[in-house]
N, C-alpha and C positions, 0 to 999 in steps of 0.2 A: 398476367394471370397468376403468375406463380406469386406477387407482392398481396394478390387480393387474397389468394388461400392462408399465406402467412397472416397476414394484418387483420383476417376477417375469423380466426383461429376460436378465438372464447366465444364471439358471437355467434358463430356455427355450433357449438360445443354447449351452448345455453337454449338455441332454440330446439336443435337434435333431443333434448332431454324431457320437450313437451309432445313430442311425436311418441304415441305407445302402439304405433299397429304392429312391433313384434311381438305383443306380452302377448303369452302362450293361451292366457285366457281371453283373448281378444272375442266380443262375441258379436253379432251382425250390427247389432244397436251402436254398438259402441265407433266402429267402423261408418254406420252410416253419421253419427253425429260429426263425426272428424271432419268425413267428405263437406257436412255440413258449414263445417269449423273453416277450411278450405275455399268451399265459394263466397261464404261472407268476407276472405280477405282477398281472392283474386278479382272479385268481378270490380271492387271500385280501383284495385291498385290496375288490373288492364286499362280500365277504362283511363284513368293517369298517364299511363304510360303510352295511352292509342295518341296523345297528342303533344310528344313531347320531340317527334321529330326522329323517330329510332329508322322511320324507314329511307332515310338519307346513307344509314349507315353500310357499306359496301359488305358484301355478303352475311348480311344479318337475316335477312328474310324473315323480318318481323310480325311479320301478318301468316308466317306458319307456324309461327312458336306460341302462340294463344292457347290456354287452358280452359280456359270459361265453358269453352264445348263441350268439353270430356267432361269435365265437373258434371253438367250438366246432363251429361247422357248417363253417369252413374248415377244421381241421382235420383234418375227418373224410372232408370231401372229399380230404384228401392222404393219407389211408390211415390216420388215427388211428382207435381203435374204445375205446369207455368206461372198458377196462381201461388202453390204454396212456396214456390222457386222465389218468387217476389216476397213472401212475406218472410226470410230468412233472417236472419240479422246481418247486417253490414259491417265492416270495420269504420270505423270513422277516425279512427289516430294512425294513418299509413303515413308512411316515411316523406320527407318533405318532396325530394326527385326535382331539384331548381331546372335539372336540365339535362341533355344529350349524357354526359360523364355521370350523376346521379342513377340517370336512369339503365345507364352500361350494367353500374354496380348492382343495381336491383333486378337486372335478366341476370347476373351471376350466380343470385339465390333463387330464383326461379328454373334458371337450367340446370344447375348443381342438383336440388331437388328432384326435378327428372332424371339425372344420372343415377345419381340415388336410390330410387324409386321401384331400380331393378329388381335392387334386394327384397324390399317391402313388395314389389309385383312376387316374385317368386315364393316370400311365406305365406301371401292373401292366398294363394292359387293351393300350396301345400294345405295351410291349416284349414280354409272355407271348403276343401272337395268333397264333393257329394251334397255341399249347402246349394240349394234353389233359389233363384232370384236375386244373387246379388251383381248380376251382369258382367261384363267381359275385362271389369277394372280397368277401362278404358284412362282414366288418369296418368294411373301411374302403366299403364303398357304406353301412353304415348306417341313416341316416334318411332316402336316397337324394333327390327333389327338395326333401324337405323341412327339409334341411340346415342352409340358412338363417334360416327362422324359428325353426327348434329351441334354434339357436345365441341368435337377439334374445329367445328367451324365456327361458332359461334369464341372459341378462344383465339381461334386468328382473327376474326371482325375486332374484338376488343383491343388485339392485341396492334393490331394497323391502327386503329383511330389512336391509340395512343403513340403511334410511334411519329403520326399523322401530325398529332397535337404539338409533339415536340417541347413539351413542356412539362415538372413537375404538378404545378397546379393540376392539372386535367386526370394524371393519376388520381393524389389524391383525394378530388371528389370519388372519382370512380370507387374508389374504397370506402368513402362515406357512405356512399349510396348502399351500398352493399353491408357495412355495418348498421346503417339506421334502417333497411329492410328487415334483416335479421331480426335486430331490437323487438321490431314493430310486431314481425310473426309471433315471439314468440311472447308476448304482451299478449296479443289475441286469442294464442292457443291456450294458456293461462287460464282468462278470461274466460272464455269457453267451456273450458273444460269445468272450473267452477262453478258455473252456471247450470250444465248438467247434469254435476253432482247433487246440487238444490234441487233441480228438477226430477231427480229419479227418485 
């Protein structure tokens, strides 16, 4: 864990810079196209990752760590409904994830973001109060008190398969993965963000 936070350092620090839900002027629109921006990249990287063999991995509990739900329950609280949930845009350039070590590194940006998340949970709740209808931020509340342990277990699971692995190779994907997540994100939020700019 601690090789992934080091080695995955500028990657973090480049896609962090596409995320704007602190700016002070943040306003519902803006906030719902993100959420937007967000299920166009988790729904085909979960779906990747449902079959890459993650629930082999001992204390992972991979099938409680899914996002798509939440995504999907804020968005519906901002007026999306199943049809328009389908007609979103998709990412189609997600990280390559060959396998079990790829896809470690890619729940590492996916958890870290929930860790994260808190803070961004805590100014949505500041800055939106007294706003109507933008629902309970189910995304980012998450695994709500249970944040932190979620987080130290999900770092001991990576941290046994690799110790499991017993070899450098399995690290180093593990940090691939995790770098070419990053990448990918922040390509998309990019992109995105772009695109709504055109379109406002």
């Amino acid at each position: 864990m601690q090789r992934l936070k080091t080695e995955t350092r500028p990657h973090h620090e480049r896609t962090e810079a596409q995320v704007r839900l602190m700016d002070a002027d943040l306003t519902p629109t803006a906030y719902r196209r993100h959420l937007e921006a967000l299920h166009g990249f988790y729904v085909p990287l979960e779906a990747r990752l449902a079959g890459l063999g993650l629930e082999a991995i001992a204390g992972l509990s991979i099938h409680t760590r899914w996002k798509v739900p939440l995504l999907k329950e804020d968005l519906r609280a901002l007026g999306h409904d199943d049809a328009s949930l389908e007609r979103l845009p998709r990412c189609g350039a997600l990280p390559s994830l060959a396998g079990v070590p790829e896809a470690l590194g890619c729940l590492y940006v996916q958890e870290g973001a929930t860790l994260g998340g808190q803070l961004i949970l805590r100014h949505l709740r500041r800055h939106f109060d007294g706003v109507p209808s933008l629902g309970d931020f189910s995304f980012f509340r998450a695994y709500g008190a249970d944040v932190g342990p979620r987080w130290r277990a999900f770092g001991d699971a990576v941290n046994q398969a690799s110790a499991s692995a017993a070899g450098d190779t399995f690290d180093a994907r593990v940090v691939k993965g995790a770098q070419d997540t990053f990448d990918a994100f922040a390509v998309w939020l990019r992109q995105e963000q772009a695109h709504a700019s055109v379109s406002a």
